[in-house]
C-alpha atoms as a printed R data frame, in Angstrom:
   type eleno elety resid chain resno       x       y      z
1  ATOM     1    CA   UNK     A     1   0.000   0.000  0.000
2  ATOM     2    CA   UNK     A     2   2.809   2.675  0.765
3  ATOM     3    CA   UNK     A     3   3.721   2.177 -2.961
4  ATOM     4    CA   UNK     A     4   0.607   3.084 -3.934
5  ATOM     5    CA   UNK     A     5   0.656   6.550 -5.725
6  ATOM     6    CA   UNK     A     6  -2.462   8.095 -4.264
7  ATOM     7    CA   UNK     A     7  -1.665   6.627 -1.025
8  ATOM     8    CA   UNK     A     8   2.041   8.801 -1.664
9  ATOM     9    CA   UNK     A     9  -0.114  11.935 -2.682
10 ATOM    10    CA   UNK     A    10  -2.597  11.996  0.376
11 ATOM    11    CA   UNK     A    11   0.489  11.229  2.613
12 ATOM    12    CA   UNK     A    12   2.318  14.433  0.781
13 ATOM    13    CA   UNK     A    13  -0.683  16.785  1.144
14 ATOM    14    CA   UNK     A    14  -0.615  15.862  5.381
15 ATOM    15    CA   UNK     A    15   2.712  16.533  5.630
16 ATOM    16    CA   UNK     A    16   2.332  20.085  3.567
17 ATOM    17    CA   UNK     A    17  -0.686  20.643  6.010
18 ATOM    18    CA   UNK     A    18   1.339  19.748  8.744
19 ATOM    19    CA   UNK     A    19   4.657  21.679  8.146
20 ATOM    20    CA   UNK     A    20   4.220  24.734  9.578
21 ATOM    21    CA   UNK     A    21   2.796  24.916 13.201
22 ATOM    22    CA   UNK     A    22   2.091  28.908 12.598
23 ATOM    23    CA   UNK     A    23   0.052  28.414  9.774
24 ATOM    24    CA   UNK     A    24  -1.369  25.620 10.798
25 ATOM    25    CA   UNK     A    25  -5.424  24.993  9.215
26 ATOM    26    CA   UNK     A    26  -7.464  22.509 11.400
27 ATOM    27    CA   UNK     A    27  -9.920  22.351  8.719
28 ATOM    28    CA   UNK     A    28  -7.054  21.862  5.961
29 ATOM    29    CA   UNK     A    29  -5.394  18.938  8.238
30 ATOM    30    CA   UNK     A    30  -8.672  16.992  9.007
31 ATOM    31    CA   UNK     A    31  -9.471  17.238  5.275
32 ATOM    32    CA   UNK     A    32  -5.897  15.720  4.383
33 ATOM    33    CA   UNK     A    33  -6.071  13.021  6.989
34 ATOM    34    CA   UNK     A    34  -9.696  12.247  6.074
35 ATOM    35    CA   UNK     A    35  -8.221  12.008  2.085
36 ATOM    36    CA   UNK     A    36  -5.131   9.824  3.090
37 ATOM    37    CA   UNK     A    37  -7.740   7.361  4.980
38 ATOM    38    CA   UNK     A    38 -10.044   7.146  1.798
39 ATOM    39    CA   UNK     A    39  -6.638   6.388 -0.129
40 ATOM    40    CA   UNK     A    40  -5.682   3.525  1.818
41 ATOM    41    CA   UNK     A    41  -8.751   2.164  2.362
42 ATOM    42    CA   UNK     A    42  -9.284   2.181 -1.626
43 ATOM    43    CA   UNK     A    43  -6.019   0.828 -2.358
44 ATOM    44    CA   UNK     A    44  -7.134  -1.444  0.403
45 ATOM    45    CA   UNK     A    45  -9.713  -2.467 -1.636
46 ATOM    46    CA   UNK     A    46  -8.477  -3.033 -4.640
47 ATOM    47    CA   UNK     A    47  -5.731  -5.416 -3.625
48 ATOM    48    CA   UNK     A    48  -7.900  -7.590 -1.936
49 ATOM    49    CA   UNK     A    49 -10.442  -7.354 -5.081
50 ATOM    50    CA   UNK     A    50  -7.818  -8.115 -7.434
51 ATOM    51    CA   UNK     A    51  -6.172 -11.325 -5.074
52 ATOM    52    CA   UNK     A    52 -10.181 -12.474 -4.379
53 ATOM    53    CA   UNK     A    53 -11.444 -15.552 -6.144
54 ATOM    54    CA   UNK     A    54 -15.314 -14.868 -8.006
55 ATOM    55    CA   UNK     A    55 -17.781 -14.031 -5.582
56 ATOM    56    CA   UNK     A    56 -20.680 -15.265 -5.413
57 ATOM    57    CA   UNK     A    57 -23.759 -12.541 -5.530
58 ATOM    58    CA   UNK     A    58 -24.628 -13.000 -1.951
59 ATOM    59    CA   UNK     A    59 -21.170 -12.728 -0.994
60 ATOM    60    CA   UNK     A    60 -20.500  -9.276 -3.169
61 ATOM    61    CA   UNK     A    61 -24.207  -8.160 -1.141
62 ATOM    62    CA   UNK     A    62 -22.426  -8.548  2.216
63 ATOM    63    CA   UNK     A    63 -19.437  -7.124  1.252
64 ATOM    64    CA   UNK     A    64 -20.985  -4.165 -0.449
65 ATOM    65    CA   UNK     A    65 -23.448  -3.502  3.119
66 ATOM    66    CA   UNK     A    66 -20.138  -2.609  4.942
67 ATOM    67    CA   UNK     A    67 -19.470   0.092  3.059
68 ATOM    68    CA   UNK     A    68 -22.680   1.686  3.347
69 ATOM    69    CA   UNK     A    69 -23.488   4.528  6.138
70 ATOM    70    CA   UNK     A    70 -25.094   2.517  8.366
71 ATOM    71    CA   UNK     A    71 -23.010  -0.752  7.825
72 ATOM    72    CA   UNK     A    72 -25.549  -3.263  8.015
């Protein structure tokens, strides 16, 4: 996952957000760090999609319910 270029660029935009403790934006930070989650999470994904054997409709249902809002 570190390899992962949008993982790099999310991780890059913290550390920018980050650098300077006098000009430091709460707002700007919590939007990086939220944006370097999504990153790994979706390179996350994506590994484990591409390494997955077929799934089976029901399967894909369950999996797909976790990543609604309410998770259920």
């Amino acid at each position: 996952m570190p390899h992962d270029p949008r993982v790099q660029k999310a991780l890059s935009r913290v550390a920018r957000a980050t650098r300077h403790p006098a000009n430091v934006d709460p707002a700007e930070i919590a939007e990086a760090r939220a944006a370097l989650a999504e990153a790994k999470i979706q390179a996350y994904i994506e590994k484990a999609v591409a390494e997955a054997p077929p799934l089976s409709a029901e399967r894909r249902a369950r999996i797909a319910r976790l990543l609604t809002a309410d998770g259920a």
